[in-house]
DRENMI-209107 format. One line per 10 residues: number of its first residue (from 0); for each residue x, y, z of C-alpha. Coordinates in steps of 0.5 Angstrom, whole numbers, padded with zeros to 4 digits. Layout:
BEGIN
NUM> X Y Z  ...
***
This chain:
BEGIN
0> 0275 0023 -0053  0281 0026 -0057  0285 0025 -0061  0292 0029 -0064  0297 0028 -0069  0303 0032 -0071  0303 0034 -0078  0309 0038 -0083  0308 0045 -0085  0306 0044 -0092
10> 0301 0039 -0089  0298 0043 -0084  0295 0049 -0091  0292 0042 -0094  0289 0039 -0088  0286 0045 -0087  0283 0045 -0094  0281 0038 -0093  0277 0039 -0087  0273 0045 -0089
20> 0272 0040 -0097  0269 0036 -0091  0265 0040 -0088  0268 0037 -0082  0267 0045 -0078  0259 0042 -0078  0258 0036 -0079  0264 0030 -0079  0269 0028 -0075  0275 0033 -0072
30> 0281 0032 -0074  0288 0036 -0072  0292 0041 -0077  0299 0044 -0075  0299 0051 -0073  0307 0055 -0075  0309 0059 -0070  0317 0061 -0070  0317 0057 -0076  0316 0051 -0072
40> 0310 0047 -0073  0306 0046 -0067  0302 0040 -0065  0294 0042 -0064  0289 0037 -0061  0282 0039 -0064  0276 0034 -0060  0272 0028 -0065  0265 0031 -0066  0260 0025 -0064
50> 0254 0026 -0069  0249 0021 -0070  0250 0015 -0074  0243 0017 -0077  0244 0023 -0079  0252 0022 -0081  0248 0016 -0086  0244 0022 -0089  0248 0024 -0094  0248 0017 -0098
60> 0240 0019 -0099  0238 0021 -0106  0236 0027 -0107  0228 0029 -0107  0225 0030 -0115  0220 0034 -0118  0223 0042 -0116  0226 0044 -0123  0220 0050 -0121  0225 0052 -0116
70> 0231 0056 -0117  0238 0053 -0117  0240 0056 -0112  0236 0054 -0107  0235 0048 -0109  0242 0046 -0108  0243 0050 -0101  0242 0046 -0095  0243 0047 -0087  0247 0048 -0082
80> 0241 0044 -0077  0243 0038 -0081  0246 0037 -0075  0242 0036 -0068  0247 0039 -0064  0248 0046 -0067  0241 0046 -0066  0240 0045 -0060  0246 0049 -0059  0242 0055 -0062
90> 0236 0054 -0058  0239 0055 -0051  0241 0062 -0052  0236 0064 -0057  0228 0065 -0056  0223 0063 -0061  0216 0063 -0057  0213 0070 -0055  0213 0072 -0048  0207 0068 -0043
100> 0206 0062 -0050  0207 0055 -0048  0213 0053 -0052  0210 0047 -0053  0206 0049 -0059  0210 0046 -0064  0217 0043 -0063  0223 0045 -0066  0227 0040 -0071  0233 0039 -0075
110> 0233 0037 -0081  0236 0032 -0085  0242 0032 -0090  0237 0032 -0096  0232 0036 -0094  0231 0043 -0097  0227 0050 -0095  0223 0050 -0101  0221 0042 -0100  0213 0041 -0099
120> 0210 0036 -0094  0212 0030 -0097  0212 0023 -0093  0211 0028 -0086  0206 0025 -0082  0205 0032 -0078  0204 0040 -0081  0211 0043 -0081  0214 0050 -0084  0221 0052 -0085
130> 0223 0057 -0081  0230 0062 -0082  0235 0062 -0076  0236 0070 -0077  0228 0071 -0077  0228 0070 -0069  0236 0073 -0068  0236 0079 -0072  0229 0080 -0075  0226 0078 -0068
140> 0220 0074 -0071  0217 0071 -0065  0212 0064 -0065  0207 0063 -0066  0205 0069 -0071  0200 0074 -0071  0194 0075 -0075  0197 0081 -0078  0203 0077 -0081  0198 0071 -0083
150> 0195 0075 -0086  0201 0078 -0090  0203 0072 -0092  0197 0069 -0095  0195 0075 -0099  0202 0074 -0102  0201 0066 -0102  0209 0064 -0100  0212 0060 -0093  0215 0064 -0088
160> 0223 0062 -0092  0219 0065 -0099  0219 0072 -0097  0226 0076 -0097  0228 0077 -0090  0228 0084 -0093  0221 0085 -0093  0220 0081 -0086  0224 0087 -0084  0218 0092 -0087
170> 0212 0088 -0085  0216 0088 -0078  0218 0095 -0077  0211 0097 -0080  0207 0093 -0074  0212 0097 -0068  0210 0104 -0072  0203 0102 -0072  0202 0100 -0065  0206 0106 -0063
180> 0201 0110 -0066  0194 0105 -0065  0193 0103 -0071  0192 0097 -0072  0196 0095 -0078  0193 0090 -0083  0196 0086 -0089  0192 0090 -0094  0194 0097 -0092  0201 0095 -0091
190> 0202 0091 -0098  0199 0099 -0101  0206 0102 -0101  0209 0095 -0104  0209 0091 -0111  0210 0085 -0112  0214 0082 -0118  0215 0074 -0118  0220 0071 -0121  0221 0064 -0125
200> 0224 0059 -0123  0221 0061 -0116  0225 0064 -0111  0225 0068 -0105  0219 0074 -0106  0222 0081 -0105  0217 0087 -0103  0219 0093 -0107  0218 0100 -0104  0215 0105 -0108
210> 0219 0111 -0108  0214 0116 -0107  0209 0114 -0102  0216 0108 -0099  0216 0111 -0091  0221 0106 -0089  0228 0105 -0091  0231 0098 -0093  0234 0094 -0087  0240 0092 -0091
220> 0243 0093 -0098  0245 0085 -0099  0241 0081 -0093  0247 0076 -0094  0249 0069 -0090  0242 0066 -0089  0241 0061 -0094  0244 0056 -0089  0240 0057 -0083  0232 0053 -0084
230> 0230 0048 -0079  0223 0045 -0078  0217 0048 -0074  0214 0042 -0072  0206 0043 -0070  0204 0039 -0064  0197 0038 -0062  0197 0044 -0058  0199 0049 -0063  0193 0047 -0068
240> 0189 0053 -0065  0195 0058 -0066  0196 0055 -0074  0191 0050 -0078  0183 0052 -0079  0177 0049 -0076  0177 0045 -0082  0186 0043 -0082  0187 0047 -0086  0193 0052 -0086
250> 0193 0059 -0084  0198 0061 -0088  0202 0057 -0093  0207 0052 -0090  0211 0051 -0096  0214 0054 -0102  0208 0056 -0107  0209 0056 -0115  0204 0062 -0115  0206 0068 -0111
260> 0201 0073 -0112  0204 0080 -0116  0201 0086 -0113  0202 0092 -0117  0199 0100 -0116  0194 0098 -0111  0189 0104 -0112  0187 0107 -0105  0180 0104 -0108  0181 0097 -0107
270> 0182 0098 -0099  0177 0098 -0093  0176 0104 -0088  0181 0101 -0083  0187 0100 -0089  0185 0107 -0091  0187 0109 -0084  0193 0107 -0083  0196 0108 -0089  0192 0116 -0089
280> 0196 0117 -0083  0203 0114 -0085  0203 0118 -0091  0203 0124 -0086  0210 0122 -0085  0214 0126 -0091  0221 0123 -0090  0223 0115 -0090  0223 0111 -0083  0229 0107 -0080
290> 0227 0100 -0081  0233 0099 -0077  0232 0102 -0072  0224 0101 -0070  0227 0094 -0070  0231 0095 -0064  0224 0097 -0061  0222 0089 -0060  0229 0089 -0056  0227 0095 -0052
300> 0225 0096 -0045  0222 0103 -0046  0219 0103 -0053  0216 0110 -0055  0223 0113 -0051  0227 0109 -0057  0222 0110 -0062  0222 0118 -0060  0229 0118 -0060  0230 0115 -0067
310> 0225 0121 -0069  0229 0126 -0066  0235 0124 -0069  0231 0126 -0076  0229 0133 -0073  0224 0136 -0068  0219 0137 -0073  0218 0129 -0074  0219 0127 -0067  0213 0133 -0066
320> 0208 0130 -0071  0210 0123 -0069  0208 0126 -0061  0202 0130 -0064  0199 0122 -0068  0200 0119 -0062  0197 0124 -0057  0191 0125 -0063  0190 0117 -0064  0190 0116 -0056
330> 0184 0120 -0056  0181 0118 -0061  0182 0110 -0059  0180 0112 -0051  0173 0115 -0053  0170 0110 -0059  0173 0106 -0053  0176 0101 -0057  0181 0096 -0052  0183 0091 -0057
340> 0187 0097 -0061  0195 0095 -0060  0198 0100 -0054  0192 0102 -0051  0194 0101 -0045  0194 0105 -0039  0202 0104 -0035  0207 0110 -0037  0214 0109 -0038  0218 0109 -0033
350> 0224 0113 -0033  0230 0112 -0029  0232 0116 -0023  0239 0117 -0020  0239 0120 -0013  0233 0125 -0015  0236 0127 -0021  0235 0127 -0028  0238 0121 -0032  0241 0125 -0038
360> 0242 0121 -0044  0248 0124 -0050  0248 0122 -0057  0252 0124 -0063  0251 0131 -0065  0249 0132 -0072  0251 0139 -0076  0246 0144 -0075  0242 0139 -0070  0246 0137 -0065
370> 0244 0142 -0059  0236 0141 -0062  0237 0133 -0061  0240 0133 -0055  0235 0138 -0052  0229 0134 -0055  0233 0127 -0052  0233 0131 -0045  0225 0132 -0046  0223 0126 -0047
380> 0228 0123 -0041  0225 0128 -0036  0223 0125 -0030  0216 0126 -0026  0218 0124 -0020  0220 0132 -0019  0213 0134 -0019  0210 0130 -0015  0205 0129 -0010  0206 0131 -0003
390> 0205 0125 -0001  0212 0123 -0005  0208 0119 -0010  0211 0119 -0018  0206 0122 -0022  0205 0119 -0029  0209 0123 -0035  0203 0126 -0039  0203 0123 -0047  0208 0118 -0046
400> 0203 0111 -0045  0208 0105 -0047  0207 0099 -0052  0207 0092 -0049  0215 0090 -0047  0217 0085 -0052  0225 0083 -0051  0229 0078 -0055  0232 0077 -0049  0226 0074 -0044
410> 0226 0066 -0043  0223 0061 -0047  0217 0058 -0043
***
């Protein structure tokens, strides 16, 4: 159903700016405006956007007390998933659940004009935690989480919409450097090279690097447009198991917390053995890593040949000590025959083949390092097919063993 009208050129400034004061982009009816073309107003037919009577009346609702802990600015933010149909929309071209996870788990939910990120569990009669739009589009989050990022979020004592996308950023980046490496990476050992400074009236936590032992570098100088894109997490029965204890308890908490914790200098002393491995093992890294760039790997197809890639864009001496880590920790893992160890898997990388010849990939020649990076990028894309068997069969590529496939593209279940 439509309607349209014809309207002035003076009009067409105010209409417009009634439309938008009406928020009638995401929520409301649609109406026409006229667009000058030639100095002449032509007639726009804009199409009547049908919500739910339910969801329309929820604007009339009073406001929820009892949150001056929190800072105005998110008191005050509300979300674009007001709205069911953007929602879905949404979910229709991004993937939440992880890949081989029955999706449900948890059902994904609107939420109402009134409600806000930093809202508890009042009146709900199932467990719920808010969750951003960009954690799954930018960040690529998926459900349900890991123990490693549960076990983050509870040594901190915030939700999942607490902690700044910022440091999602780190914590994810610091998993993907981990598991190409075969560390198993732990909450303790990532928070060692982070403080921690809560501030009141509570908003959103933010890790800060410490400039001397910080190897990765910040994924945005101003993470903007995110405030308005939280929608529910709704646990079902079948997903307790992914997300409550035994004893129904949460694994992590669900809302927004009054007490974040401050972590400040965390001395080497205070971590365990295997929190001491990772971190000695990362500190061998003199320069800073791009967070930007170990993200892109969870879109990836060829992991470690994009991970190789972004190291050989720092010079040959970091993709040779990322190379000579991973060949030293594959051993060490294979002998204490450790199979839980992420990446510790037996399948090779896969290199394209065009008509029997090398694939060669270019990149962008830097002073001094052009020719070098091109040359090491060459390397890591060389093929083993041309030594291979007699009987024509691909050997494997030796010190190239590839990280689970993790692609922001696979279909929900």
């Amino acid at each position: 159903m439509s309607n349209s009208s014809s309207v002035s050129t003076s009009s067409s400034s105010e209409s417009t700016e009634s439309d938008r004061s009406k928020d009638g982009r995401l929520g409301g009816e649609g109406t026409s405006s006229g667009v000058v073309t030639s100095g002449m107003p032509m007639e726009v037919v804009r199409e009547v956007r049908k919500d739910p009577p339910e969801e329309l009346e929820e604007s009339n609702w009073p406001a929820r007390g009892g949150y001056g802990w929190v800072a105005a600015d998110v008191r005050d933010q509300s979300s674009l998933f007001r709205w069911s149909r953007l929602l879905h929309s949404w979910l229709n071209c991004t993937p939440v659940m992880s890949k081989g996870v029955n999706g449900d788990i948890v059902s994904l939910e609107r939420v109402s004009a009134v409600d806000r990120v930093c809202h508890g569990q009042e009146g709900a009669t199932e467990k719920f935690f808010y969750m951003y739009m960009c954690h799954f589009s930018q960040l690529h989050v998926r459900l349900p989480f890991d123990d490693f990022t549960m076990g983050v979020l509870r040594a901190l004592n915030v939700a999942p919409t607490q902690l700044h996308h910022n440091s999602w950023a780190y914590l994810q980046a610091f998993r993907i450097l981990c598991e190409s490496l075969y560390l198993e990476p732990t909450p303790y050992a990532f928070l060692y090279f982070y403080d921690t400074r809560p501030r009141r009236p509570a908003t959103w936590l933010s890790l800060i690097s410490h400039p001397s032992i910080s190897r990765l570098d910040a994924f945005s100088q101003s993470f903007k447009h995110f405030k308005d894109g939280y929608f529910k997490v709704v646990v079902k029965e079948g997903g307790k198991s992914h997300f409550l204890n035994a004893d129904g308890s949460t694994k992590f908490p669900f809302s927004w917390t009054n007490n974040p914790s401050r972590y400040k200098d965390m001395g080497v002393e205070e971590l365990s053995a295997s929190d001491k491995e990772v971190v000695g093992m990362l500190l061998k890294f003199v320069d800073k890593l791009p967070t930007k760039g170990l993200l892109r790997v969870y879109n990836s197809v060829y992991p470690i040949i994009d991970i190789e890639g972004h190291m050989a864009q720092s010079g040959k001496k970091k993709l040779a000590l990322f190379q000579s880590l991973r060949k030293e920790m594959a051993a060490k893992a294979k002998a204490a025959g450790k199979a839980d160890v992420p990446n510790l898997q037996e399948s090779v990388v896969e290199v394209h083949v065009h008509g029997g010849t090398k694939r060669k990939a270019e990149l962008l020649p830097r002073p001094g390092k052009g020719k070098d990076v091109k040359k090491i990028r060459a390397a890591i894309l060389g093929s083993a097919s041309g030594a291979g068997s007699a009987s024509g069969e691909k050997l494997p590529e030796a010190g190239l063993i590839e990280l689970p496939k993790i692609s922001s593209l696979e279909a929900r279940p």
